[in-house]
C-alpha positions as CSV (number, residue, x, y, z in Angstrom):
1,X,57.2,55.5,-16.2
2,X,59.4,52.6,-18.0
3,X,57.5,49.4,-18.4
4,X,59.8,46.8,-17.4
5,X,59.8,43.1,-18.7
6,X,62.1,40.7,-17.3
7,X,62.9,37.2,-18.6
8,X,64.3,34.7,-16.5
9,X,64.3,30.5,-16.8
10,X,61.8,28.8,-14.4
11,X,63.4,27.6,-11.0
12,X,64.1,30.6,-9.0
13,X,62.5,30.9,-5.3
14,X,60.0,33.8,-4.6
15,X,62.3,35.3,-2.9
16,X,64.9,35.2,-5.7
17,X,61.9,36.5,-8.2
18,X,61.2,39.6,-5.8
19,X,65.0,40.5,-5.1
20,X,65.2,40.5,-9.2
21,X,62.3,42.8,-9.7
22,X,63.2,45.4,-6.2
23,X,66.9,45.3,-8.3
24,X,65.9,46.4,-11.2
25,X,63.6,48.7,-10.0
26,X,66.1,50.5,-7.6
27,X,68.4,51.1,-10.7
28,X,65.7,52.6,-12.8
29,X,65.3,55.1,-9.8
30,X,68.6,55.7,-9.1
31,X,70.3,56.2,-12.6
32,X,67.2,57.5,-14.6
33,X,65.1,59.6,-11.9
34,X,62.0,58.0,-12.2
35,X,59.7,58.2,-8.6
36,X,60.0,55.6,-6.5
37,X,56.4,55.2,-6.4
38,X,56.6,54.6,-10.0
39,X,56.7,50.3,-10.4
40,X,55.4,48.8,-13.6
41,X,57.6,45.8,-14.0
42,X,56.7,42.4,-15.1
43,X,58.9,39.2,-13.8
44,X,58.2,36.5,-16.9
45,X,59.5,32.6,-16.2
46,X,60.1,30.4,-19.2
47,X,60.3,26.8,-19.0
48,X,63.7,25.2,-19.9
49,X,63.2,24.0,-23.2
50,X,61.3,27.9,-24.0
51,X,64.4,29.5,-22.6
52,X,67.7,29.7,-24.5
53,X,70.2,32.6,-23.7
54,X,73.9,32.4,-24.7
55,X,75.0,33.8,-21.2
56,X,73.4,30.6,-19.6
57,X,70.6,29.2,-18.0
58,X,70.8,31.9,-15.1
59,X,70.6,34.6,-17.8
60,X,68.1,37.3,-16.9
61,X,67.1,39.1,-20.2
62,X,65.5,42.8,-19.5
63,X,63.5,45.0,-21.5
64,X,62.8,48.4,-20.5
65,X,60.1,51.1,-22.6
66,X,60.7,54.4,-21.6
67,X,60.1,57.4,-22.9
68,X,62.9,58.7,-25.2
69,X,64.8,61.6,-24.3
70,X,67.5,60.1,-21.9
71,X,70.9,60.8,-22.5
72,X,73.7,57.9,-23.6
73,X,74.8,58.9,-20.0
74,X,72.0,58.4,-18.5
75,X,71.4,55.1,-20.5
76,X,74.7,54.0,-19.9
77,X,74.7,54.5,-15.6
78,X,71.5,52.8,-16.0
79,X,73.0,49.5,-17.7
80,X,75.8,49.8,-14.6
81,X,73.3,50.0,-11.7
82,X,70.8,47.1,-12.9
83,X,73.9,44.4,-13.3
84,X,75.0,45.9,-9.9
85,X,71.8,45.8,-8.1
86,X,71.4,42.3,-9.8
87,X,75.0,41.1,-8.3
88,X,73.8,42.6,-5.2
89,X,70.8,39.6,-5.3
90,X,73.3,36.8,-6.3
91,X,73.1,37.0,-10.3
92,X,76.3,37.0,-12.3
93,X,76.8,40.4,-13.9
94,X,77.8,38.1,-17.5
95,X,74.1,37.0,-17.5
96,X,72.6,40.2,-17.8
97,X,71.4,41.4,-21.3
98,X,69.4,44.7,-21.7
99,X,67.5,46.0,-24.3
100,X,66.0,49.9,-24.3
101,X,62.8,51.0,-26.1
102,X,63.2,54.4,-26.6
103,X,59.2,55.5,-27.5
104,X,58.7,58.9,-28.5
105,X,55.8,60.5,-25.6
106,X,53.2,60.7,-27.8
107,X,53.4,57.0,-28.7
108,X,52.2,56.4,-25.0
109,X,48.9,56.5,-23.8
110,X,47.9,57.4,-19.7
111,X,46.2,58.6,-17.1
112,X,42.7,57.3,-18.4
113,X,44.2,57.5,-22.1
114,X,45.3,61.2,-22.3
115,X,48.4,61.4,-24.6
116,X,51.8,61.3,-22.2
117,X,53.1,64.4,-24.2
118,X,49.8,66.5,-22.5
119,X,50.1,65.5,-19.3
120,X,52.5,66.8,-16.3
121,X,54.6,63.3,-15.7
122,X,55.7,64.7,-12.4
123,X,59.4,63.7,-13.1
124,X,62.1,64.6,-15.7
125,X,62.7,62.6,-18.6
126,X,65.7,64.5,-20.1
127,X,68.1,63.2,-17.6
């Protein structure tokens, strides 16, 4: 159940905004398991003068929180499918930058505020 924040500069169509967000979603379900069911992602536009990224104005800047317990392999296939499913969509792979939160499960609170750690999640984490 990552929570998903992607930055990208204002300008984009709707269309360009939704193929961004189905992107990174399919890589998160493809190289870390999640369900596909599972979407909590968050598209964020910045006005040009708010937005400065060293890969360019088309940079798209993505932060994912997930629960820790993934493996640098795991990590690592899921850094190759969101700049692939991102090419895919029309975005240069060189203005991708990702950022993983790796949050222990009992820093997260769900399902009407039971502690993650307590609950059955329904998916593997330890990928």
């Amino acid at each position: 159940m990552p929570m998903t924040h992607i930055h990208v500069r204002a300008g984009r169509t709707d269309e360009e905004r939704a193929a961004i967000i189905d992107a990174v979603h399919a890589a998160l379900v493809a190289a870390i398991a999640i369900p596909v069911h599972d979407r909590t992602l968050v598209l964020h536009e910045h006005a040009p003068v708010n937005f400065a990224a060293h890969r360019g104005p088309d940079a798209v800047l993505i932060e994912v929180t997930l629960f820790a317990g993934r493996s640098g392999a795991a990590k690592r296939a899921l850094y190759r499918a969101i700049v692939d499913e991102l090419h895919r969509v029309g975005v240069r792979r060189e203005a991708v930058t990702i950022a993983l939160h790796d949050v222990p499960r009992e820093d997260w609170g769900v399902r009407g505020g039971q502690c993650a750690a307590d609950v059955d999640l329904g998916f593997e984490v330890e990928v």
